[in-house]
N, C-alpha and C positions, 0 to 999 in steps of 0.2 A: 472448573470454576471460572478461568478466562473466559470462554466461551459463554458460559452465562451468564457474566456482566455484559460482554458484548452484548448480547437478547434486551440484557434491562437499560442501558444505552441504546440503544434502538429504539426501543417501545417509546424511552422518555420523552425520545427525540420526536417521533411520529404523534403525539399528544399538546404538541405547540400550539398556543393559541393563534388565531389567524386575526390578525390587526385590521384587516379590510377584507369582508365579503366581495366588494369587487372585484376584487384582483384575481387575473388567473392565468395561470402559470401554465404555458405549453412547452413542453423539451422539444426542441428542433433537432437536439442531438447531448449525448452525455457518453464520453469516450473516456479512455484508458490507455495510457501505453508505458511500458519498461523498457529504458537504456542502461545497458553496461556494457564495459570491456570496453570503453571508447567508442561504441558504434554509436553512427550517426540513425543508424536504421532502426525500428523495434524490434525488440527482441521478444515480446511478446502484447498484442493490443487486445481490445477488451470495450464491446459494447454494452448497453440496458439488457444486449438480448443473452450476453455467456452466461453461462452457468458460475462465473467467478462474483457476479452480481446480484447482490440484495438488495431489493428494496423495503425501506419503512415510509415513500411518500405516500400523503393523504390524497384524495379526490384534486387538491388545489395545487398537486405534485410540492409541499412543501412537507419538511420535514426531513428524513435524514435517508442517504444509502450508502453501500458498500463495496468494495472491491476486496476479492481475496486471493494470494498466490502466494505459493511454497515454492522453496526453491529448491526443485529435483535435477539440478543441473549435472548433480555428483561433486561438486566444489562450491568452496564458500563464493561471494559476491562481493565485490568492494564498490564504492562510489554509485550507487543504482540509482536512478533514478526513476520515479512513478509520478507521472505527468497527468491530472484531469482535465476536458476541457468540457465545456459547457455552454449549447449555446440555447440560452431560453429567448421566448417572446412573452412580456407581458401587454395584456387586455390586448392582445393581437388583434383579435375581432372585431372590437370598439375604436381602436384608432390607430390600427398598422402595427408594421414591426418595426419601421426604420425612425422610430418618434425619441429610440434612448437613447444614453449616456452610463458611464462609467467609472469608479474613484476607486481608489486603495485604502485602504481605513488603515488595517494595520495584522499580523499573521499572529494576534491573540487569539488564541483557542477557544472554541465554542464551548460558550456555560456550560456543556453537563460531559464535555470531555473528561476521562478519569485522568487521574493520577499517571504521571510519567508520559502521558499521549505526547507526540511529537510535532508541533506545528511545521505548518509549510515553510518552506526554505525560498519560493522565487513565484513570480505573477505574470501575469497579461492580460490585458483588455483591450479587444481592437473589431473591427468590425471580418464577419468570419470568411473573408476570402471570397464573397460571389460577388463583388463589386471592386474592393479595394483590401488592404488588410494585410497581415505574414504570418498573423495567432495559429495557422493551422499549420502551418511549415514550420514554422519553430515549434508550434506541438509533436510533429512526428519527427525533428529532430532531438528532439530533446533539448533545446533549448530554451527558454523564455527571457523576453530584456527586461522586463519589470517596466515597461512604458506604457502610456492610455492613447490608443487611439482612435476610441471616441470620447473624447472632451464634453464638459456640457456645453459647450459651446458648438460642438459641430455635432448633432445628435445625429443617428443611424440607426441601423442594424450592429446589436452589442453582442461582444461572447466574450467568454474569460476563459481562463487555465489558471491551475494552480501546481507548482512540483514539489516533488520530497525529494530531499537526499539523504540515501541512508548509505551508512560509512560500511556497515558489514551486514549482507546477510548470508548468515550460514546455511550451509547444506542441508535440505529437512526443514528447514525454520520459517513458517508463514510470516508474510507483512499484510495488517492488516487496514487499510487505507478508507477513512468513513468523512462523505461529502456531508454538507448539511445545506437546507435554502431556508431560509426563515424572513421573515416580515419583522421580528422584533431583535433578534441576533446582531447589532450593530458592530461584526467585525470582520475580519475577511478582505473580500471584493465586494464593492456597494455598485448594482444595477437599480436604474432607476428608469420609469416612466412616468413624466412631469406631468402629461396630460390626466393621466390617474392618481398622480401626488401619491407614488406608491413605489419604493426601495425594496428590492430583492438583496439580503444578501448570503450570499456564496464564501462560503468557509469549509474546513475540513483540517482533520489530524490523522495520524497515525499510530500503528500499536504494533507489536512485534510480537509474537508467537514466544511460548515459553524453550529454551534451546539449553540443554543439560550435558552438550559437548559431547565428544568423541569419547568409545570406551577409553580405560587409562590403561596400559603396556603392564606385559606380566612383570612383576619384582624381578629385579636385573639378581643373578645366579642362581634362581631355581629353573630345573632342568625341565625342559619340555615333557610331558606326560611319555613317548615314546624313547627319547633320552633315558629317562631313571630306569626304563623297563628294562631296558639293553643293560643297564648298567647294572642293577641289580641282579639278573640274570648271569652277566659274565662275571660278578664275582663271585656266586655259587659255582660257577662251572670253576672257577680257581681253586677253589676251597675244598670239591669233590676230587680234584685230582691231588690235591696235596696230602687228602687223605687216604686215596687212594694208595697212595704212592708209598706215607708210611706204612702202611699194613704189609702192604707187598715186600717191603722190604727188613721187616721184622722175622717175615717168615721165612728169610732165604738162610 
């Protein structure tokens, strides 16, 4: 049943109205990485092309995707962190890439998020490092400062990131982490390009797999299956010699 809400969540999401035919949306890049145990390093990353990736975008790449991973590590996870980053170009073709800018709106959950979904925890928007920028370094550190550095004052080349922190995941137990780019979605990370009077915004939540805990400990003083057999057994063998013993000695 999780699982096929997630499907009708997807669908709904991929069925968004597009507010401007002009606009079109190129992914220069859409990444993924997981930090825990204090490392600075990932611990495990994730492009459009892993197999851990859904897509539901439409032809105009708006609408919603996926990232999904269980943790087979053999032990639960505490403090993890799941970092996206994204770096699109709108109307590239019409009038460059380095024409945007970038704002923080706010980490309210996208309209057709379910019940319980877990917004982002931390941000960035800065231009992606092949010029100026640190979005991508602190993406593979796992860190993000929540600062803009592309302003609409100094517009460029724009990318964001968005992180979760999730306090526990147990052994077994998927996270399931769903991007969204929408034209009418006004929450999230707001990308803009002025020349096209056209707002991309970049939002996303999370979901946790259902997790039913570890088996529970046999009831404390019943005897292990090979215990009772032993035990039962040695007290027949006591009981045969007892009888034994009176007959034998009835007849002396």
């Amino acid at each position: 049943m999780f699982i096929s809400r997630l499907g009708v969540v997807l669908g709904l999401l991929a069925c968004q109205s597009i507010a401007s035919a002009a606009a079109i949306i190129q992914l220069q890049s859409l990444e993924a990485y997981i930090h825990y145990g204090g490392s600075s390093v990932p611990k495990a990353s994730f492009t459009s092309a892993s197999p851990e990736y859904t897509s539901a975008l439409d032809a105009e790449n708006l609408g919603s995707f996926s990232f999904t991973w269980t943790n087979l590590t053999g032990s639960d996870i505490s403090n993890l962190r799941f970092t996206l980053f994204l770096d699109p170009d709108i109307d590239r073709d019409n009038n460059s890439f380095f024409n945007e800018y970038g704002d923080y709106l706010s980490n309210a959950l996208p309209v057709l998020a379910p019940v319980g979904a877990l917004p982002f925890s931390s941000w960035e928007i800065d231009e992606p490092e092949y010029v100026f920028g640190n979005i991508y370094t602190h993406t593979l550190t796992g860190a993000l400062d929540e600062t803009i550095g592309v302003p609409s004052s100094a517009p460029d080349d724009v990318s964001a990131a968005l992180q979760f922190l999730i306090q526990t995941l147990h052994q077994g137990q998927s996270l399931y982490v769903f991007g969204t780019l929408s034209l009418t979605d006004a929450a999230g990370l707001q990308l803009v390009d002025p020349d096209s009077n056209v707002a991309l915004y970049f939002n996303a939540y999370a979901q946790l797999g259902p997790y039913t805990g570890p088996p529970p400990p046999p009831p404390s003083g019943v005897p292990e299956p090979g215990t009772a057999v032993l035990f039962v057994s040695g007290l027949a063998l006591c009981l045969s010699r007892r009888i034994w013993t009176s007959v034998r000695s009835g007849r002396q």
